[in-house]
C-alpha positions as CSV (number, residue, x, y, z in Angstrom):
1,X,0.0,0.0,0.0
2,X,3.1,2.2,0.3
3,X,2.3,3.8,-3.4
4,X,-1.2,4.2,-2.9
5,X,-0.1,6.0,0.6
6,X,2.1,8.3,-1.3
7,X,-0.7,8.9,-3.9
8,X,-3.2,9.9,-1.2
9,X,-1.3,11.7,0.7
10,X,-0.6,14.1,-2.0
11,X,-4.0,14.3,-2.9
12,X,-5.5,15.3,0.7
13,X,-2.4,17.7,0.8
14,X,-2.8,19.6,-2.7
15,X,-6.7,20.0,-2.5
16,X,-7.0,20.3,1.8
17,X,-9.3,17.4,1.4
18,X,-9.3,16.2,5.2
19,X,-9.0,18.7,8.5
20,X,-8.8,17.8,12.3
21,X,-12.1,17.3,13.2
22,X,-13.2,16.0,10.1
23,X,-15.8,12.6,10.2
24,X,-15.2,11.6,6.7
25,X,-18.2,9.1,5.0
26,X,-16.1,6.6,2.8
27,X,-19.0,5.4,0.1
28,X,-18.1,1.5,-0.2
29,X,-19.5,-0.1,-3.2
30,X,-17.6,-3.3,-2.1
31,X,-14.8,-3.1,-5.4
32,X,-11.5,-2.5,-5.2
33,X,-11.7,1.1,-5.7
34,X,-13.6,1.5,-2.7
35,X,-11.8,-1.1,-0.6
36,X,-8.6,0.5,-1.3
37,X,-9.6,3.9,-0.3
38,X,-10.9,2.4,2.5
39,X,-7.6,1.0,4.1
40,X,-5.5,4.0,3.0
41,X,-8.0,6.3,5.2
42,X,-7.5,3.6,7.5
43,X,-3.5,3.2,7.7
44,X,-3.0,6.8,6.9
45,X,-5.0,8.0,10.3
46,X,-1.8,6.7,12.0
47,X,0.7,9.0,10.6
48,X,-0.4,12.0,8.5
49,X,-1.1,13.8,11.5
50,X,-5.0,15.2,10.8
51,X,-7.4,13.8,13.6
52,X,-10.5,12.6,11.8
53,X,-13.0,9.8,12.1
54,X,-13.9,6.9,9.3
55,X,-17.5,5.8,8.9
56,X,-18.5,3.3,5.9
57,X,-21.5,2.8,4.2
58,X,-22.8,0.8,1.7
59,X,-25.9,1.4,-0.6
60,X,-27.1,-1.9,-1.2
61,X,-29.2,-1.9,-5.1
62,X,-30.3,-5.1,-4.8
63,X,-30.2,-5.2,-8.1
64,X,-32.4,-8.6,-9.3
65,X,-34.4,-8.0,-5.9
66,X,-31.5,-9.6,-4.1
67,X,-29.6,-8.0,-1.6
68,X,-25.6,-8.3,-2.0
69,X,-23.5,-9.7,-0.1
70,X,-21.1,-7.4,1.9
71,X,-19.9,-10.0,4.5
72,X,-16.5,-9.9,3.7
73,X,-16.6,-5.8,4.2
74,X,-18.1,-6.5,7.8
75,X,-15.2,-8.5,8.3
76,X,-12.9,-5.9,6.9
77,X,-14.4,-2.9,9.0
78,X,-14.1,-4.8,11.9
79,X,-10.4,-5.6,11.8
80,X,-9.4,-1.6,10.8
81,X,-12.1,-0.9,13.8
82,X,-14.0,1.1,11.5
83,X,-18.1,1.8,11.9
84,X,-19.7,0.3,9.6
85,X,-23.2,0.9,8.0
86,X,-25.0,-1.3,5.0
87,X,-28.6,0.6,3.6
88,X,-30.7,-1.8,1.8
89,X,-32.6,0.0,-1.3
90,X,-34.5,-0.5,-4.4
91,X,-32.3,1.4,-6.9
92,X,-32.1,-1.8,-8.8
93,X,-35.8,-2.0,-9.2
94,X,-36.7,1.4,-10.0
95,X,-33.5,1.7,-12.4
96,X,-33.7,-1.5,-14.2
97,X,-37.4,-3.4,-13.7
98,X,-39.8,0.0,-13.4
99,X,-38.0,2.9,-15.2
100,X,-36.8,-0.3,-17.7
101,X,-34.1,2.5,-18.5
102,X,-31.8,2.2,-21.8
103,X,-29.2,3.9,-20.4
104,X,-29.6,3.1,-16.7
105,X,-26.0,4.7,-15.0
106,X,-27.1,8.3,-14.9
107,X,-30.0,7.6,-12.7
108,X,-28.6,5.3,-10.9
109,X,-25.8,7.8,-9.9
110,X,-28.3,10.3,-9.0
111,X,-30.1,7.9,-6.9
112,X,-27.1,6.3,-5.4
113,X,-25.5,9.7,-4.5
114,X,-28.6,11.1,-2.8
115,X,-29.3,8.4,-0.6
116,X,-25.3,8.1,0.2
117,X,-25.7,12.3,1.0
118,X,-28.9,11.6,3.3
119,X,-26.8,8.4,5.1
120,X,-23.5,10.5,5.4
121,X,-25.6,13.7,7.5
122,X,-27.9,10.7,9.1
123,X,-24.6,9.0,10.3
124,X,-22.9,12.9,11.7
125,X,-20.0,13.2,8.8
126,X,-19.4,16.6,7.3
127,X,-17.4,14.6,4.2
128,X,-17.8,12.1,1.8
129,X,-14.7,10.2,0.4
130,X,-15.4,8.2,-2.9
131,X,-13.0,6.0,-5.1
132,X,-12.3,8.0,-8.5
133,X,-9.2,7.4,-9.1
134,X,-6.9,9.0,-11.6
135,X,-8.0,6.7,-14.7
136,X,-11.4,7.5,-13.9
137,X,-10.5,11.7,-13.8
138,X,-9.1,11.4,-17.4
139,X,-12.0,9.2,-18.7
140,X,-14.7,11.8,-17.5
141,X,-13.2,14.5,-19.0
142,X,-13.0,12.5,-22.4
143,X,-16.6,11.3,-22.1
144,X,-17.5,15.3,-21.2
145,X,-15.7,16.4,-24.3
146,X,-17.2,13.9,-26.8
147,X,-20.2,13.1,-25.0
148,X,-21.5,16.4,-23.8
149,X,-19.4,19.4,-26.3
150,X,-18.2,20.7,-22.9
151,X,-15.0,20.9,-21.1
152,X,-14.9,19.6,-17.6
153,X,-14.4,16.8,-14.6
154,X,-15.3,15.6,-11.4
155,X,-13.8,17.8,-8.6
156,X,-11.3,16.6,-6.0
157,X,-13.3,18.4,-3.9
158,X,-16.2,20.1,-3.9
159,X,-18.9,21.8,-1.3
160,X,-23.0,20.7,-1.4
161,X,-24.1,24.1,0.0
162,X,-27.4,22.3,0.2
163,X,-26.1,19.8,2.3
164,X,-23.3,20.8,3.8
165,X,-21.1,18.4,2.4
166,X,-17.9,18.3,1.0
167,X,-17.3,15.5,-1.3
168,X,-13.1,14.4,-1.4
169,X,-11.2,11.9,-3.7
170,X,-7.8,11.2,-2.1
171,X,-7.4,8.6,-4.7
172,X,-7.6,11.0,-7.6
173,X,-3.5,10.2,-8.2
174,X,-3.6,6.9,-8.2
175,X,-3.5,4.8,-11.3
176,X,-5.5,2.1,-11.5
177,X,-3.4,-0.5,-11.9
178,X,-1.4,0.5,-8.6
179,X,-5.2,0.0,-7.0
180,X,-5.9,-3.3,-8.9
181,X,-1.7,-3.9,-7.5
182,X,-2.7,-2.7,-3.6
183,X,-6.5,-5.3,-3.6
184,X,-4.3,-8.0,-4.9
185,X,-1.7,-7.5,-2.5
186,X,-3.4,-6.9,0.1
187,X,-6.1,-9.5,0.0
188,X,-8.6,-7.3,-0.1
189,X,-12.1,-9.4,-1.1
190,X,-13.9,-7.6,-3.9
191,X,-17.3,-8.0,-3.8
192,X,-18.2,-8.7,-7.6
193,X,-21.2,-5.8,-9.2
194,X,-24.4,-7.4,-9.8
195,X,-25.0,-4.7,-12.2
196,X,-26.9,-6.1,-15.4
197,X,-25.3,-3.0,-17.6
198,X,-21.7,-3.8,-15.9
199,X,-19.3,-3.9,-18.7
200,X,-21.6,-2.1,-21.6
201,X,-21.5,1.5,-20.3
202,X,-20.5,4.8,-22.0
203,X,-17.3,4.8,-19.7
204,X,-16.6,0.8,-20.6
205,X,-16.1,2.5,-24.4
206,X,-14.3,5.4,-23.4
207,X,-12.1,3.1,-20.6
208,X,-11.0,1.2,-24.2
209,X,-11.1,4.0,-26.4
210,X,-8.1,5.4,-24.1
211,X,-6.4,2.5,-23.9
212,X,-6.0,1.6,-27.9
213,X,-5.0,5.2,-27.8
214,X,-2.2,5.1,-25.5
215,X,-1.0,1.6,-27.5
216,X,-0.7,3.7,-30.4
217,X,0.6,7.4,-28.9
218,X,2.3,6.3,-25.4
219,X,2.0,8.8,-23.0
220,X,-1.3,10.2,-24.4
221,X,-3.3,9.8,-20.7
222,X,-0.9,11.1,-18.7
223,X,-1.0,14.3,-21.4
224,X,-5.0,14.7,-20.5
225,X,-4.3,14.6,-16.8
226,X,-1.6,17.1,-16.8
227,X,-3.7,19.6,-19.1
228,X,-6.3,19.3,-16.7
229,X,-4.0,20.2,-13.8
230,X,-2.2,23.2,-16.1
231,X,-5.3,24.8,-17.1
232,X,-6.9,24.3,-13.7
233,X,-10.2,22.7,-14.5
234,X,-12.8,22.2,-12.1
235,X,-10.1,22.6,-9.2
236,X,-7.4,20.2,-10.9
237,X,-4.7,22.7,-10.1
238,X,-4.5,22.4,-6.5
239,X,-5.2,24.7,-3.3
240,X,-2.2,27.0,-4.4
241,X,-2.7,27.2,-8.1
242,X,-1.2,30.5,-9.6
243,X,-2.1,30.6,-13.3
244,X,1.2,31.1,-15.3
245,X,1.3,34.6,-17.0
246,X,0.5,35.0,-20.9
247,X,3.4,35.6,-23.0
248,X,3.1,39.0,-24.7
């Protein structure tokens, strides 16, 4: 986990994601992403020297009517001595068997992230921590540029003024493969999506599109990333970004 350490703690330092005090909401889906923020938050209370408290939840679909299995998460909170919350909902019926949607992942992230705001205040956090990672910054940005004819991405933080909520991703340096590396490595049980669209989503074309892309032009991801951080969009530039001075 050393790497992924290093990755998050330049993240929390660069965009002030966690302060002393702070009861930080880590959104567990139960995949790696997730599971490997979850530790980092975990090991990192022990040295970085911020006082703050770790509470996961889980939003439980039940996609198919059946609710998932989040044993081996129960298991995992328990060891790290972590509180531990799983909300059982019907986002999987709504999405997939009542709405019948064609392209079900935008409501279901609207769905998904209101019920995880509601838990977070319900459970006393004042942040959220998801699991976007740094593949996942680059890929939104593409899908917003082909997708949508706009220019923009996720934050690595940002405030919900409605619910007084900052959302945080300490994971937004981290490559995925060092993630994929870090689960592996660390044993950490994935709990497999029972999503029926898993694997055919706009982001599954634009994860692929990216990758034929840097076969052919090597280098062409980490290119994205580091216009995104020079031209400081949506926050990418960090706490102390000075824009650089046009040439005359």
């Amino acid at each position: 986990m050393q790497k992924i350490l290093g990755y998050m703690r330049k993240a929390i330092q660069e965009f002030d994601l966690i302060s002393d005090g702070d009861s930080v909401a880590v959104g567990i889906s139960g995949g790696k992403d997730s599971l490997v923020l979850l530790k980092g938050l975990a090991l990192l209370q022990r040295f970085i020297g911020i006082d703050y408290k770790i509470v996961g939840i889980t939003l439980d679909p039940q996609f198919n009517g059946v609710p998932g299995d989040y044993s081996s998460v129960v298991k995992m909170c328990r060891e790290l001595g972590i509180e531990y919350h799983i909300i059982s909902t019907h986002i999987g019926e709504i999405v997939f068997d009542v709405r019948k949607e064609a392209h079900p992942c935008s409501l279901c992230a609207r769905m998904r992230r209101g019920a995880l705001h509601d838990a977070a205040k319900e459970y006393g956090c004042n942040k959220i921590a998801l699991g976007h990672h740094y593949n996942d910054a680059v890929e939104t940005f593409i899908m917003n540029l082909f997708t949508e004819g706009r220019i923009g991405c996720f934050s690595p933080k940002s405030y919900l003024s409605r619910k007084d909520l900052t959302l945080i991703r300490p994971l937004v340096f981290a490559p995925e493969k060092e993630i994929r590396k870090a689960a592996l490595k660390n044993n950490l049980n994935v709990v497999k999506s029972k999503c029926p669209a898993d694997g055919h989503t706009n982001r599954e074309k634009t994860k692929n599109f990216i990758l034929q892309m840097e076969r052919e032009d090597n280098g062409f991801t980490d290119r994205l990333f580091g216009a995104m951080r020079r031209a400081n969009i949506d926050g990418w530039g960090g706490v102390n970004y000075v824009p650089k001075e046009k040439k005359d």
